[in-house]
C-alpha positions in Angstrom: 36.7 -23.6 -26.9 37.0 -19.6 -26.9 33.2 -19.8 -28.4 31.9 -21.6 -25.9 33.7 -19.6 -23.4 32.7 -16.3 -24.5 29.1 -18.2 -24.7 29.0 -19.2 -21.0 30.2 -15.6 -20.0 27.2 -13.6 -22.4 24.6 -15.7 -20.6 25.8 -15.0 -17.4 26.0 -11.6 -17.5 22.4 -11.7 -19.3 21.3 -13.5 -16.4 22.9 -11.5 -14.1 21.0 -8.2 -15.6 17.4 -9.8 -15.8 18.2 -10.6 -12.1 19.3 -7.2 -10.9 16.5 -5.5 -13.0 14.1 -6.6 -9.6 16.0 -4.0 -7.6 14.7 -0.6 -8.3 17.0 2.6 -8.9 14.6 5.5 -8.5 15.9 8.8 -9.1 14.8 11.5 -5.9 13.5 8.6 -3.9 15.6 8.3 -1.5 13.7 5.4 0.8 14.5 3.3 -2.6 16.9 1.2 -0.3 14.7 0.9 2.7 11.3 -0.3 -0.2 14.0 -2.9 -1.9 14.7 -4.5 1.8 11.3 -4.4 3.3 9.7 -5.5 0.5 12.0 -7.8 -2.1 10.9 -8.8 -5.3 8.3 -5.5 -5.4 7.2 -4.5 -8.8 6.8 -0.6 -8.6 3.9 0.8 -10.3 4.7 4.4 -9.4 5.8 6.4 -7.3 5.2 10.3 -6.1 6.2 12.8 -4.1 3.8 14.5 -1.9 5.0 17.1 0.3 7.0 15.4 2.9 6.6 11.9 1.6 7.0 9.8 -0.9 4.3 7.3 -2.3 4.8 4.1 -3.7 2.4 2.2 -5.8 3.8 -1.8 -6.0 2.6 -5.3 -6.6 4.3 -7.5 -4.1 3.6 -11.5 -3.2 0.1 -11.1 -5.4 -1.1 -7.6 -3.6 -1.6 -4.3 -4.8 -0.1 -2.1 -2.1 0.7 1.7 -1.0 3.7 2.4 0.6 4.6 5.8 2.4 7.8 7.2 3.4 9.5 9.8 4.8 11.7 12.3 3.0 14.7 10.6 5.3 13.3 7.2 3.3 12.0 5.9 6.1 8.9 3.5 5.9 5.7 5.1 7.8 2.8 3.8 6.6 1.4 1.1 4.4 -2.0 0.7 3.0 -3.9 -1.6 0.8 -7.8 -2.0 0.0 -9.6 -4.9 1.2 -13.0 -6.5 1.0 -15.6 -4.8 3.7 -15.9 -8.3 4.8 -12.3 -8.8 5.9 -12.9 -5.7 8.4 -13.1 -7.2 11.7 -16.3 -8.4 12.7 -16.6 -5.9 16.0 -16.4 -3.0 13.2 -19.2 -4.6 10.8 -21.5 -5.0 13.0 -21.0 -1.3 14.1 -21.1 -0.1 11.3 -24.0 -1.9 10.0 -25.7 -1.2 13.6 -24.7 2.9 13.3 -24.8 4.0 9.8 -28.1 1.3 8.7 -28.8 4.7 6.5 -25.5 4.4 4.3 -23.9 1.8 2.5 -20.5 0.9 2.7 -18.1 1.2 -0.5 -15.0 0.7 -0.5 -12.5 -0.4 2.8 -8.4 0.4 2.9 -6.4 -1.1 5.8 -3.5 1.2 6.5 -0.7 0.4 8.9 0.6 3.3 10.3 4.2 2.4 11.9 3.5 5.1 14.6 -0.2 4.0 15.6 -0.4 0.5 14.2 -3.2 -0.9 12.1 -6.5 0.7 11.5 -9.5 0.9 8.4 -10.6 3.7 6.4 -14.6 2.7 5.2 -16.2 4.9 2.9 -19.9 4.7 3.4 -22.7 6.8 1.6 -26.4 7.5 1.3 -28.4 9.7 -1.2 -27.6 13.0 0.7 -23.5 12.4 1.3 -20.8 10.1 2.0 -18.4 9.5 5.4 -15.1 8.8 5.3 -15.0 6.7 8.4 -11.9 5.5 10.7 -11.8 2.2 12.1 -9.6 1.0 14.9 -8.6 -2.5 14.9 -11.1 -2.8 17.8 -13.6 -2.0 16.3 -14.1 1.5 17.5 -15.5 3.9 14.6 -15.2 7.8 14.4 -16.4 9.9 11.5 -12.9 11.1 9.7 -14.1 12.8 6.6 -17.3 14.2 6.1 -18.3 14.6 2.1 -21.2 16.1 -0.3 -22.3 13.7 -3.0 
């Protein structure tokens, strides 16, 4: 009876583990509380200091995403790419009207909690490539100008 016992209480506190291995502990981030609330379950891929901010790499309910956040641990911003044709359409057609000379790359959705949700559309020709912002209406500015 001890055996089984002793039994019961190994694979409970194996179970226990694997189960508490989904919170992170990462040392010198100190948002790691705020990240394992907002978005249970995460996988981390990495994480990074940059400056005043902290960036977080993670798989979470199937997408890859980029999370930002303040050195009080704070979220700010998250970000994740996406296809150019899940831009809204107000913002294809403008940029297909506006920049027919270049052809767009690569298109990252970043929700800022301070300004809300905009796009960030890389789009190139021969000569050079734009960084282009995107608001959720559709409104485009040149962000980023670069040299190919």
């Amino acid at each position: 009876m001890k055996r089984l016992y002793m039994a019961v209480i190994l694979l409970l506190s194996i179970s226990l583990t694997s189960f508490a291995s989904n919170t992170y502990k990462a040392p010198g981030f100190v948002g790691i509380e705020n990240f394992n609330k907002t978005f249970p379950q995460a996988v981390i891929t990495e994480y990074k200091s940059k400056g005043d901010f902290t960036e977080v790499s993670f798989v979470w309910n199937g997408l890859n995403l980029v999370a930002f956040f303040s050195d009080a641990g704070e979220l700010v911003a998250t970000s994740r790419t996406i296809a150019l044709a899940n831009l809204p359409v107000a913002a294809q057609l403008r940029i297909k009207a506006n920049y027919s000379d270049y052809i767009p790359h690569n298109a990252i959705e970043f929700d800022d909690a301070e300004n809300g949700l905009c796009y960030y559309v890389i789009v190139a020709n021969e000569k050079k490539s734009l960084l282009l912002h995107v608001t959720a209406e559709g409104t485009i500015s040149v962000f980023k100008k670069m040299s190919n």
